[in-house]
TORROKOL-135885 format. One record per residue (C-alpha): residue in one letter; x, y, z. Coordinates in nm, 2 decimals, always signed. Example, Ala and Ser with C-alpha at 12.3 -4.5 7.8 and 13.67 -1.06 7.14 Angstrom:
2
   residu        u        v        w
        A    +1.23    -0.45    +0.78
        S    +1.37    -0.11    +0.71
***
This chain:
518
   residu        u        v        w
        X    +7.75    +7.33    +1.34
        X    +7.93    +7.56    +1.61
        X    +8.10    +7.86    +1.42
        X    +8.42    +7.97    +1.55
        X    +8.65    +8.27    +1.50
        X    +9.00    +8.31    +1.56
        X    +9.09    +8.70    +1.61
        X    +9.48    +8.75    +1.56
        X    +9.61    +9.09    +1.66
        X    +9.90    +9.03    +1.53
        X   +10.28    +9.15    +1.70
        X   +10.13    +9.23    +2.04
        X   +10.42    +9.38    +2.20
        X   +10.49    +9.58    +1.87
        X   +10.18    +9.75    +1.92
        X   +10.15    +9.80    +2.29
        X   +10.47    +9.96    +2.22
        X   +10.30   +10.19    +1.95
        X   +10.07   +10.30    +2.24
        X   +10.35   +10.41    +2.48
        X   +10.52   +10.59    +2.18
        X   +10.23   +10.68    +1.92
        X   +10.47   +10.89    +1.74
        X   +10.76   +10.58    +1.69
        X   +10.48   +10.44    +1.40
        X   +10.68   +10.66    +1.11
        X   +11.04   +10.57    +1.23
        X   +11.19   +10.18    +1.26
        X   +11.07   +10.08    +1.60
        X   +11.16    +9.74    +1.77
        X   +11.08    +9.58    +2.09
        X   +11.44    +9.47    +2.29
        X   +11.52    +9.23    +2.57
        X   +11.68    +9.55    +2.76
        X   +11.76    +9.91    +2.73
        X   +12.14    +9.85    +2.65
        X   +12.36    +9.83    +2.37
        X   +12.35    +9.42    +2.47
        X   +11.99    +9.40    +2.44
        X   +11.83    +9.16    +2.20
        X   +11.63    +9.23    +1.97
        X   +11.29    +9.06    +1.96
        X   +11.03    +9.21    +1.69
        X   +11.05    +9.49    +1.47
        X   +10.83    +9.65    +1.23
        X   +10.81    +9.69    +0.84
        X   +10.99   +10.02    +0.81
        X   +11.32    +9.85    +1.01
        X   +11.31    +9.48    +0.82
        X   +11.37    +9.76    +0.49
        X   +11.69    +9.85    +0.68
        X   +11.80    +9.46    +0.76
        X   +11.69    +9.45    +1.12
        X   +11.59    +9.13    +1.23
        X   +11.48    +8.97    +1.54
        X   +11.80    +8.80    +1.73
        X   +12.08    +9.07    +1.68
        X   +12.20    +9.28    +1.87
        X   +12.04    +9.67    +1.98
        X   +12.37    +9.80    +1.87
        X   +12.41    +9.65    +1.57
        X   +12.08    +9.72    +1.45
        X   +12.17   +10.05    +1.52
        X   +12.46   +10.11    +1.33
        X   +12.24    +9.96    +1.03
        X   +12.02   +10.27    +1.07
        X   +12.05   +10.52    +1.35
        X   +11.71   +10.63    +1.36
        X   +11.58   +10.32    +1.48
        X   +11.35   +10.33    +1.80
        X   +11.38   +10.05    +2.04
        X   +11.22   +10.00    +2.37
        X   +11.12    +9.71    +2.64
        X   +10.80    +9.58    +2.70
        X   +10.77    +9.36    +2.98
        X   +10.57    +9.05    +3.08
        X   +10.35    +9.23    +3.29
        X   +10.28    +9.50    +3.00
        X   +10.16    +9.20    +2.73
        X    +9.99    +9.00    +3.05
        X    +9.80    +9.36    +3.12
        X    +9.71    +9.42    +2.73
        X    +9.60    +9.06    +2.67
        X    +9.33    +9.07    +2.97
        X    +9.26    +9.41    +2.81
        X    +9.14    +9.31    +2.46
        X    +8.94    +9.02    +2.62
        X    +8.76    +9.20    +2.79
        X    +8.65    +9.42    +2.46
        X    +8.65    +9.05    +2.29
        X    +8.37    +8.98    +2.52
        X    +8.10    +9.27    +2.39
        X    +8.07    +8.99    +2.10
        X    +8.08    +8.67    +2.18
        X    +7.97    +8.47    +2.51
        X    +8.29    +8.27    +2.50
        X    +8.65    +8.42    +2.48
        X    +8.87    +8.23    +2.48
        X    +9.31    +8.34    +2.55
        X    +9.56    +8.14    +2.37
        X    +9.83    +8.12    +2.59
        X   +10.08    +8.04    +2.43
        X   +10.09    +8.34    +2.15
        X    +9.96    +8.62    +2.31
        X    +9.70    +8.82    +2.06
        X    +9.57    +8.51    +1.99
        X    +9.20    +8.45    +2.08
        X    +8.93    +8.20    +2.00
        X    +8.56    +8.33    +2.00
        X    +8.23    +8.18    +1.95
        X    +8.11    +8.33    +1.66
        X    +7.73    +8.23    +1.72
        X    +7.44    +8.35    +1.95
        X    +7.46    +8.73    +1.84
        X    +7.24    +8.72    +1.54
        X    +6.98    +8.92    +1.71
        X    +7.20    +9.19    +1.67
        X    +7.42    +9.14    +1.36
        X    +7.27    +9.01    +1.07
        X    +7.56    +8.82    +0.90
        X    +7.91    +8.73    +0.98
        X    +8.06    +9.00    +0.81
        X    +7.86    +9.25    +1.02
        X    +8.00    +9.04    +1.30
        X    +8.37    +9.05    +1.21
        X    +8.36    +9.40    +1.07
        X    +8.23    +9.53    +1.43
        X    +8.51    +9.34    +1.65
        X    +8.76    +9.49    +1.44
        X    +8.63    +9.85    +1.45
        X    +8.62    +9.80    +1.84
        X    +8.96    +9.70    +1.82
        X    +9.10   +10.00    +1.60
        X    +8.91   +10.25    +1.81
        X    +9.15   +10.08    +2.13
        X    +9.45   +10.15    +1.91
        X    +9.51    +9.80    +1.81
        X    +9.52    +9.67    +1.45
        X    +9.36    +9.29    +1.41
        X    +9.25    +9.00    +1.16
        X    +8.95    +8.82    +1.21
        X    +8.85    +8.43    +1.03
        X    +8.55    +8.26    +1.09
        X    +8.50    +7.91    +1.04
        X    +8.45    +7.58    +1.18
        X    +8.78    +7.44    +1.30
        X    +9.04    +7.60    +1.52
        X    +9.38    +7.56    +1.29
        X    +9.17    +7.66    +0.96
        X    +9.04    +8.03    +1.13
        X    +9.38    +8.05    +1.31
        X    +9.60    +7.96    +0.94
        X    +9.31    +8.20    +0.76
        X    +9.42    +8.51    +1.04
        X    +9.80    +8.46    +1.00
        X    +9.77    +8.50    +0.63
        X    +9.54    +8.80    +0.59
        X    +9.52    +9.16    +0.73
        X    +9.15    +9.23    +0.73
        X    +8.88    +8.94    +0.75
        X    +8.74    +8.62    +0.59
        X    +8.45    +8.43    +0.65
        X    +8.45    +8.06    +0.50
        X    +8.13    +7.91    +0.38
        X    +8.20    +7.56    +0.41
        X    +8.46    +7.35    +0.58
        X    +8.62    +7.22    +0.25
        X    +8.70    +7.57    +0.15
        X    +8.83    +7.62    +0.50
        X    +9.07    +7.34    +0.48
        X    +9.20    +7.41    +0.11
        X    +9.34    +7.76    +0.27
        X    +9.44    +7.60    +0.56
        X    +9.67    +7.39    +0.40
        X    +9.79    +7.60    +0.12
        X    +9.91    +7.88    +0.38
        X   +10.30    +7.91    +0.40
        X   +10.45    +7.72    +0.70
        X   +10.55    +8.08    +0.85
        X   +10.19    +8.13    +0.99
        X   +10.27    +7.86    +1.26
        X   +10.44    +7.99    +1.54
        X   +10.76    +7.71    +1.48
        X   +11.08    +7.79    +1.66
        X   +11.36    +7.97    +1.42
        X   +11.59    +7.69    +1.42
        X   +11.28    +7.43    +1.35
        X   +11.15    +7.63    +1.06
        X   +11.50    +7.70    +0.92
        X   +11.59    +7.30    +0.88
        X   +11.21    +7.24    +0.75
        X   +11.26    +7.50    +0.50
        X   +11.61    +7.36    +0.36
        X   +11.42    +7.01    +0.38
        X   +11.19    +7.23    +0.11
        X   +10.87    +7.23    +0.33
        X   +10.69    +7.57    +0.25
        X   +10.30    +7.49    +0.26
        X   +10.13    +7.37    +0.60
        X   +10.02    +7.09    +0.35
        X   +10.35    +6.94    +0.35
        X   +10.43    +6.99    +0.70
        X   +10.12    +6.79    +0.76
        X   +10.27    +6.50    +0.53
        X   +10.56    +6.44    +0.80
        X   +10.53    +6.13    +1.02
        X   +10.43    +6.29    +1.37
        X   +10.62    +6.03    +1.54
        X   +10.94    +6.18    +1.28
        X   +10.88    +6.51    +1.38
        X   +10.90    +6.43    +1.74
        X   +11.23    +6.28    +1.75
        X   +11.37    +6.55    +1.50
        X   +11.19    +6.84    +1.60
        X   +11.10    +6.81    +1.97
        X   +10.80    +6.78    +2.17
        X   +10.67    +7.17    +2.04
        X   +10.72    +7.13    +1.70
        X   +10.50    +6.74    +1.76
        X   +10.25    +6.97    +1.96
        X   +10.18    +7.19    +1.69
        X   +10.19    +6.88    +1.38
        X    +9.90    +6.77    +1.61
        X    +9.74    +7.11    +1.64
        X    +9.76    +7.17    +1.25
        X    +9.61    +6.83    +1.16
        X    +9.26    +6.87    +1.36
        X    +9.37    +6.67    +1.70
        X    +9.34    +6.92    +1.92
        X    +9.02    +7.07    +1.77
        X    +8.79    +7.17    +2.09
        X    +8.53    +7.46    +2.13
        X    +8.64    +7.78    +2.32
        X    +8.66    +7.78    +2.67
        X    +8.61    +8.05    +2.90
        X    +8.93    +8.22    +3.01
        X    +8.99    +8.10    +3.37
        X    +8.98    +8.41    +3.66
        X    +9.12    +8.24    +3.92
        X    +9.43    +8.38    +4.08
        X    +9.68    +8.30    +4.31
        X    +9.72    +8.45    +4.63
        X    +9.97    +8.66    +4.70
        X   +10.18    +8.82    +4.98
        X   +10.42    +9.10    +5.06
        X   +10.60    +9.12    +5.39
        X   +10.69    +9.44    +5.50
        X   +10.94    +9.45    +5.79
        X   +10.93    +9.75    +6.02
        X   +11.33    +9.73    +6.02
        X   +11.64    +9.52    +5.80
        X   +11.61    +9.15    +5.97
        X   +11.93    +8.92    +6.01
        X   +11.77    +8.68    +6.22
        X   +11.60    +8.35    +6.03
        X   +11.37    +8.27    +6.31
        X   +11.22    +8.57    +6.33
        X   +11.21    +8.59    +5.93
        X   +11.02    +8.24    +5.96
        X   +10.76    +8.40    +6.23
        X   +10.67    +8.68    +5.96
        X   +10.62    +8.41    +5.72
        X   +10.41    +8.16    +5.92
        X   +10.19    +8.40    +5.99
        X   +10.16    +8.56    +5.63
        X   +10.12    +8.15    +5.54
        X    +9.83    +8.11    +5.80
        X    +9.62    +8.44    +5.67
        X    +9.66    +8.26    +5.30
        X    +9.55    +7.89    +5.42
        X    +9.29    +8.09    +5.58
        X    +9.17    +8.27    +5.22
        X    +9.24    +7.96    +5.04
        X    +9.00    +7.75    +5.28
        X    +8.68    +7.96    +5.19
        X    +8.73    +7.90    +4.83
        X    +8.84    +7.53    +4.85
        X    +9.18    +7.57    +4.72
        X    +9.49    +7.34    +4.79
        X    +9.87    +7.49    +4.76
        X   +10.08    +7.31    +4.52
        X   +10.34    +7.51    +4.49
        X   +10.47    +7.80    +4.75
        X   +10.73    +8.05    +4.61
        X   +10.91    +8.27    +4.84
        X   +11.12    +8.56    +4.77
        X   +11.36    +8.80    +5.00
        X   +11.41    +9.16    +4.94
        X   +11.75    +9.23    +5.06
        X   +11.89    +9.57    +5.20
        X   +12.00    +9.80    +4.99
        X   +11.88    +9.81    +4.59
        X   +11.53    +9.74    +4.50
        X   +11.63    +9.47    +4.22
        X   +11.85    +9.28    +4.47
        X   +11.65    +9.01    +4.57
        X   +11.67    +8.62    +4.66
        X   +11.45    +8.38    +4.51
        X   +11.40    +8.05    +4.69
        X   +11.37    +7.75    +4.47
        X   +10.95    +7.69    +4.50
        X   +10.86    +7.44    +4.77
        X   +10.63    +7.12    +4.66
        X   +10.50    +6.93    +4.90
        X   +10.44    +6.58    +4.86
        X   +10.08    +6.70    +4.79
        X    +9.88    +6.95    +4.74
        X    +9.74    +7.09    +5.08
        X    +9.67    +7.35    +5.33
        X    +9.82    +7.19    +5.62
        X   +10.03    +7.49    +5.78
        X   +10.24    +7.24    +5.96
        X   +10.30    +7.05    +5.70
        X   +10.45    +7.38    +5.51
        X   +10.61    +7.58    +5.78
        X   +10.84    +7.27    +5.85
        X   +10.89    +7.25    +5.46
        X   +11.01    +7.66    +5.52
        X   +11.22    +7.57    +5.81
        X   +11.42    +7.28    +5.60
        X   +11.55    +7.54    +5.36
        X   +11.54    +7.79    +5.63
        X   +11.87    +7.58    +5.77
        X   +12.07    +7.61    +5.45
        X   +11.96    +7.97    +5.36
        X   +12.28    +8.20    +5.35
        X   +12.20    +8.53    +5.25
        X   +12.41    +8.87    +5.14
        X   +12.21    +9.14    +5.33
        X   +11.99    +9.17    +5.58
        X   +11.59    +9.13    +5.47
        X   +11.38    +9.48    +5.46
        X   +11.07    +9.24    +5.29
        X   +10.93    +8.91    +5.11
        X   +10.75    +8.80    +4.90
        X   +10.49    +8.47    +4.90
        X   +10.28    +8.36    +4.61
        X   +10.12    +8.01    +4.64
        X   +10.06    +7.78    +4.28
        X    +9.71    +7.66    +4.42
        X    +9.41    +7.36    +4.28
        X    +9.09    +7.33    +4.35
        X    +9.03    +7.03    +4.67
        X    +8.83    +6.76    +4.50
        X    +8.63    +6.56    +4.73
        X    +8.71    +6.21    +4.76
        X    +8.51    +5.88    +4.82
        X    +8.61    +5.77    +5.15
        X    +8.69    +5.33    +5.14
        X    +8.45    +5.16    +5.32
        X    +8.63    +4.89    +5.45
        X    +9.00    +4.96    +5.59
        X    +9.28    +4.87    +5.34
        X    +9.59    +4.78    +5.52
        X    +9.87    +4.82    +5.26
        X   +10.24    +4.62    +5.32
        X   +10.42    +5.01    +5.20
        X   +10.28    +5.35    +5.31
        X   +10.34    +5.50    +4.97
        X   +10.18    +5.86    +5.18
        X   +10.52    +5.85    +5.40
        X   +10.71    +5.79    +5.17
        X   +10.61    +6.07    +4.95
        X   +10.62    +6.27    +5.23
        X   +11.02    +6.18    +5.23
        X   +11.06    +6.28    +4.88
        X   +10.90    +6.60    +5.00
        X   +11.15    +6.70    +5.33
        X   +11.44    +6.60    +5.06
        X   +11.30    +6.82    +4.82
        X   +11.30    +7.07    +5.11
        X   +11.64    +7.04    +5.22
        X   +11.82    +6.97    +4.90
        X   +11.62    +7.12    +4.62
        X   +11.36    +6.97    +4.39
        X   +11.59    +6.81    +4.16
        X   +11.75    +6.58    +4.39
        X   +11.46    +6.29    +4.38
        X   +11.49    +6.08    +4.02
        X   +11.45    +5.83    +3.84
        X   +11.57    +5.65    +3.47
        X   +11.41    +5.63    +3.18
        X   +11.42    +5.52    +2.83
        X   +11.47    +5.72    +2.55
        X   +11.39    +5.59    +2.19
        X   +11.79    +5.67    +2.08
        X   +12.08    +5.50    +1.87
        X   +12.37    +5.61    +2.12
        X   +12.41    +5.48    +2.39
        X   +12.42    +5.76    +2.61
        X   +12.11    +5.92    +2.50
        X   +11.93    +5.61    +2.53
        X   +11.78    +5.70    +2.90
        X   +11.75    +6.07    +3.06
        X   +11.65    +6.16    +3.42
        X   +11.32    +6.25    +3.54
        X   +11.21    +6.41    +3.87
        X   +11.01    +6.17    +4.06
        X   +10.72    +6.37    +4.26
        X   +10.65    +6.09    +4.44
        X   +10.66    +5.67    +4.49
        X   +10.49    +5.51    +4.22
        X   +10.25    +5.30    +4.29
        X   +10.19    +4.91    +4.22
        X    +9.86    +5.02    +4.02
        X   +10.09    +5.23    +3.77
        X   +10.23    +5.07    +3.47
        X   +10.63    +5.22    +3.45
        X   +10.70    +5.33    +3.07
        X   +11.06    +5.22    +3.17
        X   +10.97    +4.90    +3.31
        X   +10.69    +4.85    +3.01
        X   +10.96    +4.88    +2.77
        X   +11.20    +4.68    +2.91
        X   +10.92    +4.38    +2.89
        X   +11.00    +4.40    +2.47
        X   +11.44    +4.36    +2.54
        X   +11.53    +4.10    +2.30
        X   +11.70    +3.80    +2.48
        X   +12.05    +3.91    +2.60
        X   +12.01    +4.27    +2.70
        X   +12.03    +4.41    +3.07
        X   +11.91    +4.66    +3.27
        X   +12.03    +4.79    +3.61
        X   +11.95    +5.10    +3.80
        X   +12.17    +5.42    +3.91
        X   +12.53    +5.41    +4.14
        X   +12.72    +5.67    +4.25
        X   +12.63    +5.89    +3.99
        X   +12.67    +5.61    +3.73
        X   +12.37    +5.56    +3.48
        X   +12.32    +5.19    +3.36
        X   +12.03    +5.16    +3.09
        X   +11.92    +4.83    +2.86
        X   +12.20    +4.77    +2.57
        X   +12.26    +4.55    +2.32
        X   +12.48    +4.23    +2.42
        X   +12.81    +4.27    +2.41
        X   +12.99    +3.99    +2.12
        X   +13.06    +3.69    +2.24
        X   +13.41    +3.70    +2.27
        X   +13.37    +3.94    +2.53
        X   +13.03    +3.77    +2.72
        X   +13.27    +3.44    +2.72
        X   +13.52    +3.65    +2.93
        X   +13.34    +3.71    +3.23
        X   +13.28    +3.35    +3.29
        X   +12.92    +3.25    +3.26
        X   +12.83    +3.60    +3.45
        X   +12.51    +3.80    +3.21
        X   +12.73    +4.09    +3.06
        X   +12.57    +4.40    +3.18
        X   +12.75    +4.76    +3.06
        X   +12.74    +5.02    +3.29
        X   +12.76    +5.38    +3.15
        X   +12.99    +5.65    +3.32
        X   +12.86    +5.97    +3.40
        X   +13.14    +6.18    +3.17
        X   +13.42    +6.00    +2.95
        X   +13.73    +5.96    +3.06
        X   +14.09    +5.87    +2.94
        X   +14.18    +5.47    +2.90
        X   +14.42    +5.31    +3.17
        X   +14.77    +5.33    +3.00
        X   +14.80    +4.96    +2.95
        X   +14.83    +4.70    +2.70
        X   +14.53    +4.58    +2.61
        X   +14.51    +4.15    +2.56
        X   +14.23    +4.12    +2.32
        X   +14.01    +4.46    +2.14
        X   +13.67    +4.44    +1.96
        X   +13.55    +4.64    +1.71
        X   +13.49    +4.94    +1.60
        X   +13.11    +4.94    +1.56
        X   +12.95    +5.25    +1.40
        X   +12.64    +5.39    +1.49
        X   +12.50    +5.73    +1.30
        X   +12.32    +5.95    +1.60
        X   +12.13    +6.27    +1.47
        X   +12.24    +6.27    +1.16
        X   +12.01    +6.56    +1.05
        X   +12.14    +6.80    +1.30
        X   +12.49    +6.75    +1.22
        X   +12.61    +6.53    +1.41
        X   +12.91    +6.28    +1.31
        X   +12.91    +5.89    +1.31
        X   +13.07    +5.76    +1.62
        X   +13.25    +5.44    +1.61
        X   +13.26    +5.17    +1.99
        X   +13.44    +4.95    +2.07
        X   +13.58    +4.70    +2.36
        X   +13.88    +4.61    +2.53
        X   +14.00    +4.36    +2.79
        X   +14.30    +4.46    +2.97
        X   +14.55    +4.15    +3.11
        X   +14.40    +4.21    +3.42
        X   +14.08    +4.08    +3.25
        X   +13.84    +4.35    +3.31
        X   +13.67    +4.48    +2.99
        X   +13.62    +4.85    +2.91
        X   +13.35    +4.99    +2.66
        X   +13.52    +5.26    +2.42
        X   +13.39    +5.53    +2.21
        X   +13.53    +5.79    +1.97
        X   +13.36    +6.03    +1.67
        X   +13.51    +6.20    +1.35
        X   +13.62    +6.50    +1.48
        X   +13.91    +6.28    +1.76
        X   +14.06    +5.98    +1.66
        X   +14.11    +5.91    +2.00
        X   +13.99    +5.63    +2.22
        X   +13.75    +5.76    +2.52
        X   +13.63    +5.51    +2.80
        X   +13.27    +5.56    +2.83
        X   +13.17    +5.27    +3.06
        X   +13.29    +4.89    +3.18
        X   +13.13    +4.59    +3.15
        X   +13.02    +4.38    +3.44
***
């Protein structure tokens, strides 16, 4: 069996701040979101948690909790740097190295194929950490044979640990304290007044529960804990992006000559990316503007319908949100970085297919609206697995047509409506989802027609009018475990005959119209 090892040098940016101030070790040190009084604070060390200072207030309240405290940034591209760093000394002992990307100091090694040259695993583990202490950093090491039982084992410890068999692995896995998973602070402070402490009883949660409570993360790392995502190390990646930077001999107003610079940045890039069999996916573009270094202009990134290198294709992508661009200064530079894949090569049909929709046009549509009125302006409904009403569907960007091969969640759950609910799609910025019936009284009242309710976008005030007949009010509990009050709906028909769907919670006893039904 493969034997793994999960090395955790633990509080990354603590300690590449160590090694821009070596001497900040004896004093309270923390790591801020920005060298102000404002600034967050996002990690500290021992020596300040004595003094109360926690991650999430403030630099100058920390401070006036103890003035000696040390604070300083370190920025992405500082971790990114130190990461690639201690792979690359990771990589004297193992042949696969493998980055966690998500937690950076977290890496995965293959902790087999060097017994020619250390006898045991201790040997093993004892030289990776030596390597690592002569760079300046401090790390744990655990070898085992599953991924969540070394990475639980080098939360918990401060040195290294070697586990003979997978039983004894698992045992220590599950007795560690749920603070050696990476949960987010609100997450881990509602598990721990729910009296969760061991990863054992984390694991006892329904994942399906911990979804809907927790979020998708929290669900992502239930599964990670209990063994489903349990794969072998993989090589970190090396490919990279291309870049660009635009230098302009002089400040440019002009967009057409701003768009000439950047077709011709574009065409040396398709260029690179065609030796190396790369498609763009995403382009990003960003202005320098005259004046201060930091005052730039971001565009939002530009997805074509597919990925491609077709310079056409992408300069008239450019020129779209070229027409709406209105910026502050003139532009002394900019900025290109492409998201790119690797081109697969596809079977070519034999025999022509002639197909009643061009689903390629009409993803290419999608993609020139995209371009002229941002990437959030193509979507689509779809259900949500919620008691209220108005969480019950949620909007998804819709990259491009779906096609007839494609089974729609939406439409896959709507298949399982009981007998009596309705569906419709989006108006004018009105949502309509699948809902219960309405009662009778009120399906009797729009003469034969199916009741269907539509759901406003926000609530507004009733009409000021008597109301001939009212229905309800019908409680429904939504997150209760976050807090959230019971809300009570109802119905009313006004003389006029049209019948309005209410809603009101605890906290206002007052009526809100939330929708009509049809």
């Amino acid at each position: 069996m493969v034997r793994l090892a999960c090395v955790n040098v633990g509080n990354l940016p603590l300690q590449l701040l160590y090694k821009k101030h070596p001497k900040w070790r004896e004093f309270p040190a923390a790591v801020v979101s920005k060298d102000s009084p404002y600034g967050t604070i996002l990690t500290v060390n021992t020596r300040a948690r004595e003094y109360g200072i926690e991650p999430g207030q403030r630099y100058a309240g920390a401070l006036s909790l103890n003035h000696e405290l040390r604070a300083d940034t370190v920025c992405d591209e500082t971790v990114a740097e130190g990461v690639s760093f201690l792979a690359g000394k990771l990589k004297e002992f193992s042949p696969q190295v493998e980055i966690d990307r998500l937690e950076p100091g977290i890496y995965w090694l293959e902790a087999c194929g060097m017994s020619s040259l250390y006898p045991d695993l201790q040997v093993w583990c004892s030289a990776v950490r030596h390597c690592l202490a002569e760079s300046g950093f401090t790390a744990s090491i655990a070898a085992g044979f599953t991924r969540f039982g070394c990475y639980a084992a080098a939360k918990s410890i401060e040195d290294q640990m070697i586990f003979p068999h997978q039983q004894a692995e698992r045992r220590r896995a599950l007795e560690a304290g749920i603070s050696v998973l990476k949960l987010p602070v609100e997450a881990l402070e509602r598990l721990e007044m729910l009296g969760i402490r061991t990863v054992g009883s984390f694991l006892e949660l329904q994942p399906g529960a911990v979804g809907k409570r927790f979020g998708p993360e929290v669900k992502r790392i239930h599964r990670f804990a209990s063994g489903q995502l349990d794969l072998p190390p993989r090589q970190a990646e090396t490919h990279v992006d291309p870049q660009r930077v635009i230098n302009l001999p002089y400040a440019e107003y002009s967009s057409v000559r701003l768009m000439e610079a950047m077709k011709r940045s574009l065409e040396e890039m398709i260029g690179q990316l065609r030796k190396s069999h790369g498609l763009i996916r995403e382009l990003r573009i960003c202005f320098v503007l005259e004046g201060d270094a930091q005052n730039v202009f971001y565009f939002e990134p530009i997805v074509p319908s597919s990925p491609t290198v077709d310079i056409d294709l992408l300069t008239d992508l450019i020129a779209l949100r070229m027409e709406n661009l209105r910026l502050t200064a003139a532009t002394t530079a900019i900025r290109m970085s492409a998201v790119t894949i690797v081109e697969r090569t596809i079977q070519p049909e034999l025999f022509r297919v002639v197909s009643r929709d061009s689903w390629k046009e009409a993803d290419k549509v999608f993609a020139r609206l995209r371009g002229i009125f941002g990437n959030g302006c193509v979507q689509r409904a779809r259900l949500e697995d919620e008691h209220l009403p108005e969480r019950s569907y949620s909007w998804k960007d819709l990259c491009r047509m779906p096609r007839e091969s494609e089974q729609d969640p939406a439409a896959s759950s709507s298949k399982k409506i009981p007998a009596g609910w309705e569906g419709r799609g989006a108006l004018e910025g009105r949502a309509v989802r699948a809902q219960p019936a309405v009662p009778l009284a009120a399906q009797q009242t729009v003469r034969g027609r199916r009741a269907v309710r539509r759901i406003f976008s926000e609530p507004c005030l009733p009409p000021r009018r008597e109301f001939a007949e009212h229905w309800g009010p019908y409680p429904i509990s939504g997150r209760w475990w976050c807090g959230e009050q019971s809300r009570q709906y109802g119905y009313a028909e006004t003389v006029t005959g049209e019948v309005l769907w209410l809603c009101r919670d605890g906290s206002n006893n007052q009526w809100r119209q939330i929708g009509v039904v049809e």
